[in-house]
SETOR-625179 format. One record per atom (N, C-alpha, C): residue in three letters; atom name; x, y, z. Coordinates in Angstrom, 3 decimals. Example, Ala and Ser with C-alpha at 12.3 -4.5 7.8 and 13.67 -1.06 7.14 Angstrom:
! residues 2
NODE,residuo,atomo,X,Y,Z
NODE,ALA,N,13.190,-5.690,7.800
NODE,ALA,CA,12.300,-4.500,7.800
NODE,ALA,C,13.200,-3.300,7.800
NODE,SER,N,12.850,-2.250,7.080
NODE,SER,CA,13.670,-1.060,7.140
NODE,SER,C,12.900,0.030,7.870
! end
This chain:
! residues 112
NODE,residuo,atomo,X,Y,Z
NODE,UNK,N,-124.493,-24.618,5.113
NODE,UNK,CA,-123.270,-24.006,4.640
NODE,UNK,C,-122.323,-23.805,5.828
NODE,UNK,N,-120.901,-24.292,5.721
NODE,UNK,CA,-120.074,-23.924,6.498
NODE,UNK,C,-119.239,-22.485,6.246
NODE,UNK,N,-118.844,-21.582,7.130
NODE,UNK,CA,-117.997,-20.582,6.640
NODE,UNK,C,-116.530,-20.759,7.237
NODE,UNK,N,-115.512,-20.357,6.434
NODE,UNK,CA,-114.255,-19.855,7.332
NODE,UNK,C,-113.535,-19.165,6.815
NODE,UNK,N,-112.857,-17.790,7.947
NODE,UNK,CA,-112.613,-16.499,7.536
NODE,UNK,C,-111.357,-17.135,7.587
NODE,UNK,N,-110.716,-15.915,7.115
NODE,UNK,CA,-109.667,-15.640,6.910
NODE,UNK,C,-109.416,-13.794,7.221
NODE,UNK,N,-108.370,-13.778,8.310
NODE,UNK,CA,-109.070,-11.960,8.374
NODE,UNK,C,-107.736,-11.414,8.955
NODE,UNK,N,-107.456,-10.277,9.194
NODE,UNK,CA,-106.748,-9.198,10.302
NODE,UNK,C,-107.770,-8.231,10.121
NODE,UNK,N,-107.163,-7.309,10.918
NODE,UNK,CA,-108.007,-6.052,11.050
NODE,UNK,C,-108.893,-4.959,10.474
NODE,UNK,N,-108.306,-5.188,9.019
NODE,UNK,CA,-108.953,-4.558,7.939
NODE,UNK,C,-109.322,-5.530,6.853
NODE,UNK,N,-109.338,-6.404,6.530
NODE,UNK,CA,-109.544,-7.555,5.936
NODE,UNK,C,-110.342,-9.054,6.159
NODE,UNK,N,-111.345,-9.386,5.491
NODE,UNK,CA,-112.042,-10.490,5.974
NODE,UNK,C,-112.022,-11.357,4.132
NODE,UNK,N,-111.474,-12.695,4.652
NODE,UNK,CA,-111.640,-13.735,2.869
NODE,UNK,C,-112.400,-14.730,3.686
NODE,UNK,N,-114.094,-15.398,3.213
NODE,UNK,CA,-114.933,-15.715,3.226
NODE,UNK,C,-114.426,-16.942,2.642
NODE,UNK,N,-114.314,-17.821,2.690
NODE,UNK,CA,-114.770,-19.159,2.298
NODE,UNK,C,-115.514,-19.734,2.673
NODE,UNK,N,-117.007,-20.285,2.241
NODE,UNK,CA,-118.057,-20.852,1.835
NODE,UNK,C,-118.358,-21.646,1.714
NODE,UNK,N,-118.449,-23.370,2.041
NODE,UNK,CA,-118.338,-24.602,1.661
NODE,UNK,C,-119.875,-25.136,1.238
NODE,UNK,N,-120.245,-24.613,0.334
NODE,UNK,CA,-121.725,-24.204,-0.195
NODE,UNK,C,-122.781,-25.929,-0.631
NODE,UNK,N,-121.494,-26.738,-0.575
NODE,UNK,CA,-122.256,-28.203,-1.551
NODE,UNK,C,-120.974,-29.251,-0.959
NODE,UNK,N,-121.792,-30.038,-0.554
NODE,UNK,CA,-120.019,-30.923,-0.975
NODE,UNK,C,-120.844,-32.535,-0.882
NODE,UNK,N,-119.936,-33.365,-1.419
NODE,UNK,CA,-120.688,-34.801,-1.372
NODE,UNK,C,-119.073,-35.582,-1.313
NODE,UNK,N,-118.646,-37.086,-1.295
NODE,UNK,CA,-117.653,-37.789,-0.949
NODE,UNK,C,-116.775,-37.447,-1.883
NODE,UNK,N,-116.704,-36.832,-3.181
NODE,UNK,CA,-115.663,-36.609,-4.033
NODE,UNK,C,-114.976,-34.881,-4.011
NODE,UNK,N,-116.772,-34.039,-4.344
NODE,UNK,CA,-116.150,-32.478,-4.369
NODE,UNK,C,-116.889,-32.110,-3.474
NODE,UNK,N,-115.630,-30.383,-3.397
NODE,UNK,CA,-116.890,-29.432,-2.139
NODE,UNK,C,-116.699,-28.205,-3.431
NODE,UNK,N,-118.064,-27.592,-3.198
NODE,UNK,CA,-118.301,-26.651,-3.964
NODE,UNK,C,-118.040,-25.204,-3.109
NODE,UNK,N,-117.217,-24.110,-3.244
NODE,UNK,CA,-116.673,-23.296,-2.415
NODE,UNK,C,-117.540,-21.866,-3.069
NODE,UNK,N,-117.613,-20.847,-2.702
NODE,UNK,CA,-117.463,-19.788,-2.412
NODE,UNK,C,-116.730,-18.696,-1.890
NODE,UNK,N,-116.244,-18.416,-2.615
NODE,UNK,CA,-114.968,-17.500,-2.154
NODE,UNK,C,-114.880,-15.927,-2.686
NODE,UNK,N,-115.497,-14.855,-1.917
NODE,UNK,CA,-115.475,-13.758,-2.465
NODE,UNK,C,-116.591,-13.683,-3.554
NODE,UNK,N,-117.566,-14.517,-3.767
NODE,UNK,CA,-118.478,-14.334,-4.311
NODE,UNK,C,-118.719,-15.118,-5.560
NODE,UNK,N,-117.305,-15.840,-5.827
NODE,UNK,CA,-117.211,-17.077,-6.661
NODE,UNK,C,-117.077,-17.909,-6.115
NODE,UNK,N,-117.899,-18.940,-7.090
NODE,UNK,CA,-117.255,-20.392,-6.848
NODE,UNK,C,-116.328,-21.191,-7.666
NODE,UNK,N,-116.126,-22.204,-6.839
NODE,UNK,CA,-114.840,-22.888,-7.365
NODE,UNK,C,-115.126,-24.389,-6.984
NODE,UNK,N,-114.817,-25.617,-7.849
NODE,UNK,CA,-114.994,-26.782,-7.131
NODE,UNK,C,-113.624,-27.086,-7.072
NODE,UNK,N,-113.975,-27.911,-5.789
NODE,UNK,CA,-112.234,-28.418,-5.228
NODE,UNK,C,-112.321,-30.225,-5.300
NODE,UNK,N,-111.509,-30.943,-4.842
NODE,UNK,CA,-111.597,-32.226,-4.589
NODE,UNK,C,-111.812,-32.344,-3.176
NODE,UNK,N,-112.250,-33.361,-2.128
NODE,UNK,CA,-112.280,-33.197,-0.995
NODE,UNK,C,-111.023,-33.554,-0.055
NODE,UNK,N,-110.314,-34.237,-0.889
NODE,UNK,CA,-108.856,-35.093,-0.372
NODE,UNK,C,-107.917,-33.392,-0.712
NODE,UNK,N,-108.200,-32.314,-1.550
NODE,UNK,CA,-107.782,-31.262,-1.679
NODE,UNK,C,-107.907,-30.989,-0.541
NODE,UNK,N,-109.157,-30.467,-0.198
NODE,UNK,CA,-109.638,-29.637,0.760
NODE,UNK,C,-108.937,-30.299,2.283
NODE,UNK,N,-108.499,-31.433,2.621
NODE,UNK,CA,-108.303,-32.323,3.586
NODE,UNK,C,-106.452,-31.825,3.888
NODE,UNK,N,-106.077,-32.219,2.477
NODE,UNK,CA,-104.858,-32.024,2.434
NODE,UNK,C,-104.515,-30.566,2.783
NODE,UNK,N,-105.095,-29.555,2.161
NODE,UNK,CA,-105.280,-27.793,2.822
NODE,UNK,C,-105.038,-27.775,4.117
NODE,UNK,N,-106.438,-28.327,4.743
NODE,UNK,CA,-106.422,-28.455,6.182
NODE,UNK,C,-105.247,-28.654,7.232
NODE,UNK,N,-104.841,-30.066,6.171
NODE,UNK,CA,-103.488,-30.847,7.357
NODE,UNK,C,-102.428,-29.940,7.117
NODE,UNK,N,-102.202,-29.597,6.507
NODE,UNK,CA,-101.094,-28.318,5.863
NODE,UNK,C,-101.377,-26.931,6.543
NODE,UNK,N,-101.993,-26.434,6.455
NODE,UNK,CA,-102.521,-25.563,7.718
NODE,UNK,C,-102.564,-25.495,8.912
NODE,UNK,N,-102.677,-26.722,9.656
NODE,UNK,CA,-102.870,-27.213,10.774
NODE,UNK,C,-101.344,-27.170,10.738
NODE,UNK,N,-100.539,-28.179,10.114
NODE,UNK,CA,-98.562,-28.355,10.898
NODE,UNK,C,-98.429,-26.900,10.796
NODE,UNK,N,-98.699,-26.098,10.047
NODE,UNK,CA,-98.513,-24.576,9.703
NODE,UNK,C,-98.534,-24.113,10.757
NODE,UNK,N,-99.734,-23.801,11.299
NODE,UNK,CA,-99.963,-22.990,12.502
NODE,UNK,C,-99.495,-23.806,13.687
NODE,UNK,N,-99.248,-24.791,13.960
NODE,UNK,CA,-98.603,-25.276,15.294
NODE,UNK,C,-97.109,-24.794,15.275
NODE,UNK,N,-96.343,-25.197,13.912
NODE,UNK,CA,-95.067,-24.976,13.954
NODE,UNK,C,-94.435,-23.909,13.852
NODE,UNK,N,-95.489,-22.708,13.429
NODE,UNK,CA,-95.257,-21.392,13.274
NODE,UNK,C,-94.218,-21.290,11.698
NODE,UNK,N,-94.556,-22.164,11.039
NODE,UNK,CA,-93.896,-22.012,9.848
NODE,UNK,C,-94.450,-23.247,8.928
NODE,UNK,N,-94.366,-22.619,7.488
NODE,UNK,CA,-94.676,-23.670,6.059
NODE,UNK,C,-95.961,-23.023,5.569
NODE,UNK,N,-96.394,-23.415,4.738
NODE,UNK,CA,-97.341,-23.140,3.626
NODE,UNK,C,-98.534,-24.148,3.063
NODE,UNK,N,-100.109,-23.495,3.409
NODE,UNK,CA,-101.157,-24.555,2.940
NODE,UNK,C,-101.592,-23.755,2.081
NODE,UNK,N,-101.660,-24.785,0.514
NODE,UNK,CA,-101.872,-24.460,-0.960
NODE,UNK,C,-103.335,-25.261,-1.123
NODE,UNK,N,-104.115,-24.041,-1.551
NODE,UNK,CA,-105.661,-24.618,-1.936
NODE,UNK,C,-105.452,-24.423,-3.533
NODE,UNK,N,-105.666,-26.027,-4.233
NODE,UNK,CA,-106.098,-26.111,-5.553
NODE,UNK,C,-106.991,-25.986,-5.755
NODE,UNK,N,-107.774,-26.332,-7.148
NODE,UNK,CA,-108.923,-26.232,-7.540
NODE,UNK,C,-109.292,-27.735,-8.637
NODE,UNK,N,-110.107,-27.997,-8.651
NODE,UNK,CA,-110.459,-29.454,-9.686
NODE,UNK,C,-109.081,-29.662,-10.312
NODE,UNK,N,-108.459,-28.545,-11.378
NODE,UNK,CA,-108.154,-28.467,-12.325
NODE,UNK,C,-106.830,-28.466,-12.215
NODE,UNK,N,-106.341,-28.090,-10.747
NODE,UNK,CA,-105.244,-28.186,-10.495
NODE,UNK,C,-104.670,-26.139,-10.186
NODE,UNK,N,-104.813,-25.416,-10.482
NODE,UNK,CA,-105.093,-24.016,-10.603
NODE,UNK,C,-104.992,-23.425,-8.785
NODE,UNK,N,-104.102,-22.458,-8.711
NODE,UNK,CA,-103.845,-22.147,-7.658
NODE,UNK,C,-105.329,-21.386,-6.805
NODE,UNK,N,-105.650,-21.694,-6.260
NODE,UNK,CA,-107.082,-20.833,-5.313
NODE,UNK,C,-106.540,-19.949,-4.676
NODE,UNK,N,-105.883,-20.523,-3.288
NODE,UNK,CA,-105.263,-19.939,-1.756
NODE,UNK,C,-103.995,-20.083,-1.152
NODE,UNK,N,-103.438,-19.343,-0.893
NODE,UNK,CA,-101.953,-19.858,-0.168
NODE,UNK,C,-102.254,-19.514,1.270
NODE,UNK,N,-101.586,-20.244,1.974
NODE,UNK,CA,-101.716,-19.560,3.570
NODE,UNK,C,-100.170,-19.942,4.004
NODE,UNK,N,-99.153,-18.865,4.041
NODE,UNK,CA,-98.097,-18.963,4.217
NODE,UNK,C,-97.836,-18.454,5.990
NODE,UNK,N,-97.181,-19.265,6.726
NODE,UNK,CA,-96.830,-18.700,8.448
NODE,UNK,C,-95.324,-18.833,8.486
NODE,UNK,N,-94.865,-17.467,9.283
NODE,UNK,CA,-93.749,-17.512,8.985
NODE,UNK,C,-93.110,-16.970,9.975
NODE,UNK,N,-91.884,-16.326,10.789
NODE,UNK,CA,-91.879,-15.511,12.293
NODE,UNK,C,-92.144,-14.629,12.071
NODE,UNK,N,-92.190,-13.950,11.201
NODE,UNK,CA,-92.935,-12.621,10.930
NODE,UNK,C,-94.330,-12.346,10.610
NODE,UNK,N,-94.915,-13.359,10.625
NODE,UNK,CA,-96.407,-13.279,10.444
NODE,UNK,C,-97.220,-14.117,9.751
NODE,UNK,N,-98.298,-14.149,9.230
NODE,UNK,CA,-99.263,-15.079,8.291
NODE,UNK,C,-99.443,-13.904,7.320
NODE,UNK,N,-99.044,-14.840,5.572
NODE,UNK,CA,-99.699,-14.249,4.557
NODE,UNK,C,-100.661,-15.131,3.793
NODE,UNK,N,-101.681,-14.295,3.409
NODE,UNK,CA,-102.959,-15.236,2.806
NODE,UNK,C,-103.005,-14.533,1.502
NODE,UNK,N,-103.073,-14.818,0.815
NODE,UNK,CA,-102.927,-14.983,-0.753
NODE,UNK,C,-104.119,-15.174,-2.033
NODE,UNK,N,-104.577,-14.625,-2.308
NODE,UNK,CA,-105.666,-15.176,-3.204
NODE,UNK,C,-105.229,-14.985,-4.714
NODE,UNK,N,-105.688,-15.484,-5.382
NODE,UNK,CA,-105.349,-15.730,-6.764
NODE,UNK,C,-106.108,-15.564,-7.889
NODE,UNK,N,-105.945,-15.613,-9.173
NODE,UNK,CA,-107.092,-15.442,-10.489
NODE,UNK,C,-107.850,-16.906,-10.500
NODE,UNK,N,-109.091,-16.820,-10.990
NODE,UNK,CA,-109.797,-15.682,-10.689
NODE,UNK,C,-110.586,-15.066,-9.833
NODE,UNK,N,-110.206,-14.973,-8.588
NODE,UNK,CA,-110.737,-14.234,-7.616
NODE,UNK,C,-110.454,-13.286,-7.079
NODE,UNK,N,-110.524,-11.810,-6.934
NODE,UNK,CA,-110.253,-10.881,-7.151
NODE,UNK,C,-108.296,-11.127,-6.072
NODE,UNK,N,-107.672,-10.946,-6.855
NODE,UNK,CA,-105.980,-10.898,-6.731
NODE,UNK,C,-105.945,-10.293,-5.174
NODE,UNK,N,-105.219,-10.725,-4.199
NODE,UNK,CA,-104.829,-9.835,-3.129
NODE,UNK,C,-104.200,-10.741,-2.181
NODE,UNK,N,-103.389,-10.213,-1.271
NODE,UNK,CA,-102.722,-10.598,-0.831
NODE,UNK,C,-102.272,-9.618,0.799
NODE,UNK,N,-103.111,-10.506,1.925
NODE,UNK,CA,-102.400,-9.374,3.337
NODE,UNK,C,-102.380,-10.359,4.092
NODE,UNK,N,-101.422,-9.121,4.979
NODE,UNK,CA,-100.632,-10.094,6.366
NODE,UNK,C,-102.036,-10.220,7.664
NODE,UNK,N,-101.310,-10.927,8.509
NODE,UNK,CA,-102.022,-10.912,9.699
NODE,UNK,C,-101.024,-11.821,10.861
NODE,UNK,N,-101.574,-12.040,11.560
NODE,UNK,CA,-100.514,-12.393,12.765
NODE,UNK,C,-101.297,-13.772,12.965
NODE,UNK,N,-101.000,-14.907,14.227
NODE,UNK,CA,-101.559,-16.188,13.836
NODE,UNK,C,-102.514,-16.008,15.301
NODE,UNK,N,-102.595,-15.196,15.777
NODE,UNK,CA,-103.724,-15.102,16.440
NODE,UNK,C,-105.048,-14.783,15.545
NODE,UNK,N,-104.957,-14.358,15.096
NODE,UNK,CA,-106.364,-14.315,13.472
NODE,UNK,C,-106.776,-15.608,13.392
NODE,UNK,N,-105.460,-16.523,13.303
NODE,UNK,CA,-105.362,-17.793,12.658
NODE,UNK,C,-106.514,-18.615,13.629
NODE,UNK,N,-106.371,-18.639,14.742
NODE,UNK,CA,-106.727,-19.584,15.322
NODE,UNK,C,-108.539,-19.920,15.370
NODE,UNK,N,-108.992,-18.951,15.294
NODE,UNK,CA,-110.807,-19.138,14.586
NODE,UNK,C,-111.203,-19.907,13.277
NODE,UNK,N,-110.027,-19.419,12.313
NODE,UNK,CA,-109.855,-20.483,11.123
NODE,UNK,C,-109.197,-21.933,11.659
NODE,UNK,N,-108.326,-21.819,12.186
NODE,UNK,CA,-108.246,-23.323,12.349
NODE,UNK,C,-109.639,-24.411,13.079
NODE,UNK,N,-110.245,-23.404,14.084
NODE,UNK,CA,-111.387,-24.070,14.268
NODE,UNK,C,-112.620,-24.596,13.436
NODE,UNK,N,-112.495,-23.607,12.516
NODE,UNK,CA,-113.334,-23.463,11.142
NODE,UNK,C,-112.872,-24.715,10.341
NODE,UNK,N,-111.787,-24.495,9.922
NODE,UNK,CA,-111.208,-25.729,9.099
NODE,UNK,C,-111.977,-27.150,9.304
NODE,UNK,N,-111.486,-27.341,10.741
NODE,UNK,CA,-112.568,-28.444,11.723
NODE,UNK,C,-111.574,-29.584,11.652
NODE,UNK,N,-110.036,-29.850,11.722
NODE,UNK,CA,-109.446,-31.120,11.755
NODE,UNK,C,-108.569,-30.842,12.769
NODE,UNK,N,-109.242,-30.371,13.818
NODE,UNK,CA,-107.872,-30.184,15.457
NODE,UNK,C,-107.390,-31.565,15.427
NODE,UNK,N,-108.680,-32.448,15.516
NODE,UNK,CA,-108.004,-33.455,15.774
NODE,UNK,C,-107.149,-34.759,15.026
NODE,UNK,N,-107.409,-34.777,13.489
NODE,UNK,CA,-106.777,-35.360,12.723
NODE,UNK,C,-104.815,-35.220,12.683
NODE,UNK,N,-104.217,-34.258,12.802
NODE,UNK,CA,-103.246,-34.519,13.346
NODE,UNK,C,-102.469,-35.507,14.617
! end
């Protein structure tokens, strides 16, 4: 199992990459799961990645079905991470120094 947080100071979102084979990864998130596509999960990544270099834009995690999972919005005022139904609703800031353990997590430094 791979993990990658998502956190500030009072806050930790767990993602779980519990199964995955060439089509889906099977996630864990807060204690649910969710299947994603892997070209999803890829596309997240690369979107995340221009995110945090450029200090601005937004990486959107779908789900099979198309169904919003995760937002990870960076912006000059900070990083907001976002979770959605059905996983318990919430939404906090953090700064992009947080960020940078998740980007290692993610695992595509170098695909950009």
């Amino acid at each position: 199992m791979h993990t990658i947080e998502f956190s500030n100071d009072n806050e930790v979102v767990r993602m779980v990459i519990v199964s995955a084979d060439r089509e889906l990864l099977e996630l864990m998130i807060d204690e649910r799961r969710v299947t994603i596509y892997v070209k999803t999960y890829l596309d997240f990544g690369e979107a995340f990645a221009k995110a945090f270099h450029s200090l601005k834009g937004k990486a959107a995690l779908r789900d099979g079905e198309g169904r919003h999972v995760m937002d990870v919005i960076f912006s000059h005022r900070g990083v907001s991470v976002r979770l959605y139904d059905p996983f318990p609703e919430k939404t906090f800031q953090t700064d992009q120094s947080y960020m940078t353990e998740t980007m290692r997590q993610i695992g595509i430094w170098n695909r950009l």
